[in-house]
C-alpha positions, 0 to 999 in steps of 0.5 A: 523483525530486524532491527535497523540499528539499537541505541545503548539504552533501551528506553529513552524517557521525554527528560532525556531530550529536555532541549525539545520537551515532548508531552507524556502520553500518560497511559500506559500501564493499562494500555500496554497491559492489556496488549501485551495480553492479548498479544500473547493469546493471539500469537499463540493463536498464529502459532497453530493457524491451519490457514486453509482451515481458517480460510475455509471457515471465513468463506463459508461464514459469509456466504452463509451471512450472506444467502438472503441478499440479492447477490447470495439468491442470484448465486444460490449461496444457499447451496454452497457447501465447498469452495468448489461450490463457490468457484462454480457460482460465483465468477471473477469480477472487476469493480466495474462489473460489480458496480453496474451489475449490484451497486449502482442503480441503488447507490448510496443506499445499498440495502440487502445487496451484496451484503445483509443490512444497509451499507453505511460506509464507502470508502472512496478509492481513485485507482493509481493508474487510471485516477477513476473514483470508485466507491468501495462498500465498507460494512461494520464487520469490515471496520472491525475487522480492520481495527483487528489487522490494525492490532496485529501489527503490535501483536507482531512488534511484542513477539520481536520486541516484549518489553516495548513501552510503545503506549508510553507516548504517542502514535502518530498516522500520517494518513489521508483526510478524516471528513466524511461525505453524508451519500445519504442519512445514514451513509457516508463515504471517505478516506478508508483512515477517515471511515477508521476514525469516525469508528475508532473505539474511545481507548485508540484516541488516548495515544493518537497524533494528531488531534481530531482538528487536524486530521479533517484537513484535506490540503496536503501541504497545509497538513504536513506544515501544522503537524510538522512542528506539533509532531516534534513536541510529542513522544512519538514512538509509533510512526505510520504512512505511505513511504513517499509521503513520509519522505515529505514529512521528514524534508519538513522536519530536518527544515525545522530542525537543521541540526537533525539532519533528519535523522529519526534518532534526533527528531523522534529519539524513543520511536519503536516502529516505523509501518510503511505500506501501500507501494513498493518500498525497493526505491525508498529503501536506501533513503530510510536506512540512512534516516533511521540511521542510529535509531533503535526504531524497527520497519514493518510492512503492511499491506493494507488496502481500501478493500480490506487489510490483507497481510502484515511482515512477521519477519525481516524485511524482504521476507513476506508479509504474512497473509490474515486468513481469520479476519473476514476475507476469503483469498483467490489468486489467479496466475497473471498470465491466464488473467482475462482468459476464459477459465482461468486458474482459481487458486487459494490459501489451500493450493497457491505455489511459491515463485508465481506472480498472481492477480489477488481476488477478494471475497470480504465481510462487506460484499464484495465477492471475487473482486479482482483488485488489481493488485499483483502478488507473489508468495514466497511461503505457504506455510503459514502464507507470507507474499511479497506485493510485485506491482498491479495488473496495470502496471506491464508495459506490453504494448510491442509485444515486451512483456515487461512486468512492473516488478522487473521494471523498478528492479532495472531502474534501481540496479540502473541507478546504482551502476551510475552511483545514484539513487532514484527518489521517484519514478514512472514509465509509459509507451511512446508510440511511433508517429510514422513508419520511419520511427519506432515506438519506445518507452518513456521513462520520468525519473527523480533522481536523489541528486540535484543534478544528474545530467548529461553522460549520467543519464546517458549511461543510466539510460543504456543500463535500463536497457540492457538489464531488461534484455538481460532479463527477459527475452521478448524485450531482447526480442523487440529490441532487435527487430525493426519493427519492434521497439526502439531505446528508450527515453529518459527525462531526468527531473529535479527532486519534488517533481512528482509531488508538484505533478500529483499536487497539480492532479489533485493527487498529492498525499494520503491513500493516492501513489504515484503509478510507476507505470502510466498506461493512460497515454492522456495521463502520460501526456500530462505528466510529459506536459507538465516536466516541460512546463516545469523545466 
């Protein structure tokens, strides 16, 4: 992994910093010893991966588990022999499908269903572009399987760097509220960090920031407010969260220390690593580079998901993360372009190609079996497997025929930005239907720019360049645009910084696991989101 930046010393001590006193963390020599042990076994472990071996052997293991519940007798898991085997049984399906055909005349008590034994965790998702809550099934097996991804992150961070001393202080995660929902005796459901806590083995919580009283708040604002100041007395060395909300983080921190200008390497002076994940970093990337600016911390992507925690960066940035193919979920992927087709393409591990855009599909160690989630990836090796996220399903702007995938979309956006000489801190993009035959529809687009102002022939010459890079870049927009019954120029309203945060606070949206959808196919959610800039302004 590259590192951003190195200071001079490779170790800077709390007694380093005694104008800001930090508390020691006070464990580190049995902690960092046993995982830069393990780190080293399990390294050796990834260094000799046969991935479509392991992906095999994971398949084969939980259908196997799974034979006796309702879902293995329906799909004679008692039969399967290959993954030719289970593609022919079981089919592709959506949360919905899932829940109406498997979970939802027994919820909260799933007993024997989809997976053996009694499901006691939910961990409770609300889709980015539709805001539907959704249930997700989280069995035992899975929660340990998600403290293991969790490890492979440092597993990754001793290869890159051996003599770290990140146990030396504290880990700080910046995640969604810890309070767990009683479905039932013996069910719960919460925030997937929330479901992590409450199973968190007695070691993880010596080195952990914030404390248990903290982490059960669920107002956003009140959590980043009381951690701030406590965060700044702490050795942090280890910094995790979503890039949106971490930006939010750090506007308190430089709040509270001015001087700092929010640089990390003044706030957090012996911070190592940096995770991010969740959303695509491309419009936080330039903003991160210059708060890390002199720090000696590196970045690492995850992919994490309320389903389970699929892949982990082992290189640079942009380089792919690399996908965990031993870890309890058996991986399909489906060419978006046949997505919703009668028989469409069903690839794995084994087969995917580089350059493609899929739709991911997840069989998991807590029942779910071939659940499209809907998220979009794209590999850029298969030896071992490392894929780049390029948007969700949802997120294509089609609605005339364009053919704009969300990924095109934010690379227009910010190569848009960069001609006018400005940087975008948040963005969202929808469709503007005609209301009469005399206009044409359009796309509309909300953008936060990072300057105060961006007004007039700025926008102007924003919106032009948005226009012309997706011309330039995909021929049915070229297309659309052109015709008369085609589409029109697009719109762009330009907002003030901590708009999108205001409007996802004002929807009940704001901070942990919720992201800000970069496209809005909801036309009501779109209106409200119009609505509430006009209010706002």
């Amino acid at each position: 992994m590259t590192l951003l930046a190195e200071t001079t010393s490779s170790n800077l001590s709390p007694k380093a910093t005694a104008a800001n006193p930090r508390r020691y963390g006070g464990f580190n020599l049995p902690l960092t010893g046993a995982l830069k042990l393990y780190a080293r076994f399990r390294q050796r472990t990834l260094d000799t991966q046969d991935a479509a071996g392991a992906q095999r052997a994971q398949l084969l293991k939980m259908t196997e588990a799974s034979a006796a519940t309702r879902f293995g007798r329906d799909h004679d898991f008692a039969g399967i022999r290959t993954i030719d085997d289970y593609q022919a049984r079981v089919p592709l399906r959506t949360y919905n499908q899932l829940w109406d055909g498997y979970w939802k005349d027994a919820f909260p008590r799933l007993v024997d269903c989809t997976w053996p034994g009694t499901m006691e965790f939910f961990a409770v998702s609300s889709g980015t572009s539709t805001g539907k809550v959704k249930y997700i099934p989280c069995s035992r097996e899975m929660v340990r399987a998600n403290r293991r991804a969790a490890i492979d992150i440092f597993v990754h961070h001793v290869r890159n760097r051996p003599h770290t001393k990140v146990w030396n202080g504290k880990c700080f995660v910046l995640g969604g509220s810890t309070a767990l929902t009683e479905q039932a005796p013996g069910v719960r459901s919460g925030d997937i960090s929330g479901i992590a806590a409450a199973e968190k083995p007695w070691w993880a919580g010596l080195g952990y920031f914030p404390g248990k009283d903290l982490t059960y708040i669920t107002d956003w604002e009140e959590k980043i407010r009381r951690l701030a100041p406590l965060a700044l007395e702490e050795d942090i060395r280890f910094l995790s969260g979503a890039p949106g909300w971490l930006s939010i983080l750090f506007e308190r921190l430089a709040a509270l220390r001015p001087e700092s200008g929010g640089r990390v390497a003044d706030l957090f002076p012996n911070l190592e690593l940096l995770v991010h994940g969740g959303v695509s970093f491309a419009p936080y990337r330039s903003r991160f580079e210059k708060l890390m600016a002199g720090s000696r911390a590196e970045l690492r992507e995850v992919y994490p998901a309320s389903e389970g925690f699929v892949a982990i960066a082992d290189r640079g940035p942009g380089e792919g993360l690399r996908v965990i193919v031993d870890n309890g979920m058996f991986y399909e992927f489906v060419p978006v372009s046949e997505l919703g087709g009668p028989n469409p393409t069903r690839h794995w591990i084994g087969n995917v190609e580089t350059g493609v855009d899929y739709a991911i599909a997840l069989t998991t160690c807590a029942g779910l079996w071939s659940y499209v989630i809907g998220d979009v990836v794209r590999f850029v090796d298969t030896k071992p497997p490392r894929l780049i996220i390029t948007g969700r399903t949802s997120y294509m702007l089609s609605s005339f025929g364009e053919h704009l995938t969300g990924d095109l979309v934010e690379t227009a956006v910010l190569a848009a930005a960069r001609e006018v000489g400005s940087e975008v801190s948040e963005f969202a993009v929808g469709t503007a239907f005609s209301a009469d035959r005399d206009s044409l529809g359009h796309h509309v687009y909300v953008v936060e720019f990072s300057d105060p102002e961006r007004q007039g022939e700025s926008v102007a010459a924003f919106t032009r360049a948005v226009d012309r890079i997706l011309q330039e870049r995909n021929e049915d927009y070229q297309e659309r645009r052109a015709v008369d019954v085609g589409v029109g120029p697009p719109v762009v309203h330009a907002v003030p910084p901590g708009t999108f945060a205001a409007w996802m606070k004002s929807i009940g949206k704001l901070g942990g696991q919720n992201k800000v959808p970069r496209v809005i196919g909801d036309q009501s959610q779109l209106k409200g989101l119009l609505d509430f800039i006009k209010r706002a302004g």
